[in-house]
GUTI-528776 format. One line per 8 residues: number of its first residue (from 0); for each residue x, y, z of N, C-alpha, C, O. Coordinates in steps of 0.2 Angstrom, whole numbers, padded with zeros to 4 digits. Layout:
N
NUM = X Y Z X Y Z X Y Z X Y Z  ...
! end
This chain:
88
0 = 1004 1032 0875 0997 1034 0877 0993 1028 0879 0994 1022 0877  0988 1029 0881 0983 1024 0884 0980 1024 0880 0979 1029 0876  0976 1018 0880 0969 1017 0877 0962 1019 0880 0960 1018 0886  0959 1021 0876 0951 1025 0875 0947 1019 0874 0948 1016 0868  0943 1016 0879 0937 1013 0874 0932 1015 0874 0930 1018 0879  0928 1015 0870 0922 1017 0868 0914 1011 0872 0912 1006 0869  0912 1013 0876 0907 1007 0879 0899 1010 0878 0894 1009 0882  0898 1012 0872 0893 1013 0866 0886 1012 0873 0883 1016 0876
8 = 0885 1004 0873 0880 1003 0878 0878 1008 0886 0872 1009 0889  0883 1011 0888 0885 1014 0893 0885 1021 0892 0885 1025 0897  0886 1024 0887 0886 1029 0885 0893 1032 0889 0894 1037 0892  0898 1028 0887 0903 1034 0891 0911 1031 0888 0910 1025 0885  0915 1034 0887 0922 1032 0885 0927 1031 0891 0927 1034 0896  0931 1026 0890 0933 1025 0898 0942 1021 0896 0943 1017 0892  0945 1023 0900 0951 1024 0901 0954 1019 0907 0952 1021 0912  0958 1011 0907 0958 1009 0913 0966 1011 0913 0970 1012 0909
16 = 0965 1011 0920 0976 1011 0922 0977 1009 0930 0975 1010 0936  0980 1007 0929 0983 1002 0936 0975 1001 0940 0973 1004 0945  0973 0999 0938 0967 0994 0942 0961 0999 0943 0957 0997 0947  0961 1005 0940 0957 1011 0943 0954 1011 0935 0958 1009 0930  0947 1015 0932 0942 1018 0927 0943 1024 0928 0941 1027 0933  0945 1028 0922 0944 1035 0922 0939 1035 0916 0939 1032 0911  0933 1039 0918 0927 1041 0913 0927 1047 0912 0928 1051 0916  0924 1047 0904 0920 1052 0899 0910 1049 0899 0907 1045 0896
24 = 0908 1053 0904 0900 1049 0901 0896 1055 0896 0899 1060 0895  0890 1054 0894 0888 1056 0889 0880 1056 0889 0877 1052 0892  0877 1060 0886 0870 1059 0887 0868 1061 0878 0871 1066 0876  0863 1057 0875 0862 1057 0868 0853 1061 0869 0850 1059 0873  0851 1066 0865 0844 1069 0865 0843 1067 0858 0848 1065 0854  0835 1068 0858 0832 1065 0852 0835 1072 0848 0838 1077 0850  0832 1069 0840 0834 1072 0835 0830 1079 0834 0824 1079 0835  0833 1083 0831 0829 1090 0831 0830 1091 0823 0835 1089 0821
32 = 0826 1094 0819 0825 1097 0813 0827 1103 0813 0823 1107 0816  0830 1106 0810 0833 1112 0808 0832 1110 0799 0834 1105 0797  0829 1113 0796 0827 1114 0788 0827 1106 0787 0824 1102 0790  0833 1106 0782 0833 1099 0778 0838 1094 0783 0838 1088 0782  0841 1096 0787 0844 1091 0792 0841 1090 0797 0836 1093 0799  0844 1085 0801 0842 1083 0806 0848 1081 0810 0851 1076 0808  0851 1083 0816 0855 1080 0819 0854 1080 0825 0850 1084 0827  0857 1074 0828 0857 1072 0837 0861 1076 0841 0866 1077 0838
40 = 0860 1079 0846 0864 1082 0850 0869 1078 0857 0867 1074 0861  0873 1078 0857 0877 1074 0862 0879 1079 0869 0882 1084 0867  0878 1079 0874 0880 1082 0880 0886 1079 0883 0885 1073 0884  0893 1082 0884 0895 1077 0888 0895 1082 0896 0895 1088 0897  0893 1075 0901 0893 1078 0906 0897 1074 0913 0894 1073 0919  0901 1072 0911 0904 1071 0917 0911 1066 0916 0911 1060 0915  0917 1072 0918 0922 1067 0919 0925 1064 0926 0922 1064 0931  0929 1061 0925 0930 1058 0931 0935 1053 0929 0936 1049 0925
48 = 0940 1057 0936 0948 1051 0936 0950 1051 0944 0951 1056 0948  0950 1044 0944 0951 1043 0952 0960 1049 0955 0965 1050 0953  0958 1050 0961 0964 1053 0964 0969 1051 0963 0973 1055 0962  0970 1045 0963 0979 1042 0962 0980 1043 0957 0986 1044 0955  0975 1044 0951 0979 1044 0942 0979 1052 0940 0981 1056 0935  0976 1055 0948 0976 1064 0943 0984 1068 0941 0990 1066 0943  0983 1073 0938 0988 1075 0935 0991 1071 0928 0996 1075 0925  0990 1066 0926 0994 1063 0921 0989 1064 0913 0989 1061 0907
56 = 0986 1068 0915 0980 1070 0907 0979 1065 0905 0980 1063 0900  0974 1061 0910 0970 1055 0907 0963 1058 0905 0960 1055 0900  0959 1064 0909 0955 1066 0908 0953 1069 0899 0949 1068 0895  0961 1073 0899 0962 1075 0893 0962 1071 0887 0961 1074 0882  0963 1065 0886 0963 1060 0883 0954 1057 0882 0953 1056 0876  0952 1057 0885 0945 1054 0885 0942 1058 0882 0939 1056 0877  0942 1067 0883 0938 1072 0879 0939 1072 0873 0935 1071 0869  0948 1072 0871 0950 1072 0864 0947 1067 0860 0945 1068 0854
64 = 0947 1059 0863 0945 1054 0860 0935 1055 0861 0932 1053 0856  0933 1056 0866 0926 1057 0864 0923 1062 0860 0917 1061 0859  0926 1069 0858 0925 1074 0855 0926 1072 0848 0922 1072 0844  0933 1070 0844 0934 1066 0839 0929 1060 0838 0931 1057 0833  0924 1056 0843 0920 1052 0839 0914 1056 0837 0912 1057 0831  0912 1060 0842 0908 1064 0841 0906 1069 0837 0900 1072 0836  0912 1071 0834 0912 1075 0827 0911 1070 0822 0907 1071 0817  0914 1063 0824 0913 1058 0814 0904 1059 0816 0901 1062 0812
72 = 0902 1057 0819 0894 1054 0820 0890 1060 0819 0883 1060 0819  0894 1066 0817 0890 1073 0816 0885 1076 0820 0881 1080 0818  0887 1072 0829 0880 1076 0832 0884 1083 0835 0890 1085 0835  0876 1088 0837 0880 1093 0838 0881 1095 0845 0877 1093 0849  0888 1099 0847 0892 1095 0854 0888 1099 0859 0886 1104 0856  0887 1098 0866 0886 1103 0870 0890 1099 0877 0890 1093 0877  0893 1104 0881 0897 1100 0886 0893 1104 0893 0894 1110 0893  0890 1100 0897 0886 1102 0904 0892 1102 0908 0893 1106 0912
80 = 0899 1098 0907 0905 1094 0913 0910 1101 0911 0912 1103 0905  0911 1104 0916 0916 1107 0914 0922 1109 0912 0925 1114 0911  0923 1104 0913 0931 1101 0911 0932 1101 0902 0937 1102 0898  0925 1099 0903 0923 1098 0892 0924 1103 0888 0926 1104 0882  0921 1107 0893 0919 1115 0892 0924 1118 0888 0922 1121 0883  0933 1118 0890 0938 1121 0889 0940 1118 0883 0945 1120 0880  0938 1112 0880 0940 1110 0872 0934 1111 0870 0933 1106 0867  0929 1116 0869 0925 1117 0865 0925 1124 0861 0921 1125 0857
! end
């Protein structure tokens, strides 16, 4: 399996392979109140794997690993990319 890194600054989780970047990017909204919690909402909207690396479930890779960071940090998920849409 390949490595997922997390580029926090960037807001996107990103996959390198053979000289090419497969991205997870991500959009953070402010915090909303619902009673006594508060949590942040995370949009993921946009993957992206170059055509030489398609087919080999690198995309799939970045959702499972950006969707498991995204549950520890407790925000709550909404996917605009549609690709996200089908693990939610």
């Amino acid at each position: 399996m390949n490595t997922v890194n997390h580029q926090i600054e960037s807001n996107r989780f990103v996959l390198a392979k053979d000289g090419y970047e497969c991205l997870l990017d991500y959009k953070l909204s402010g915090r909303e109140s619902s009673q006594s919690d508060t949590h942040q909402k995370i949009d993921f909207n946009r993957t992206y794997v170059p055509t030489e690396l398609r087919g080999q479930k690198l995309a799939e890779q970045l959702v499972v690993a950006g969707l498991a960071w995204a549950k520890e940090q407790d925000y709550d998920i909404e996917a605009s990319c549609s690709y996200v849409k089908k693990f939610l």
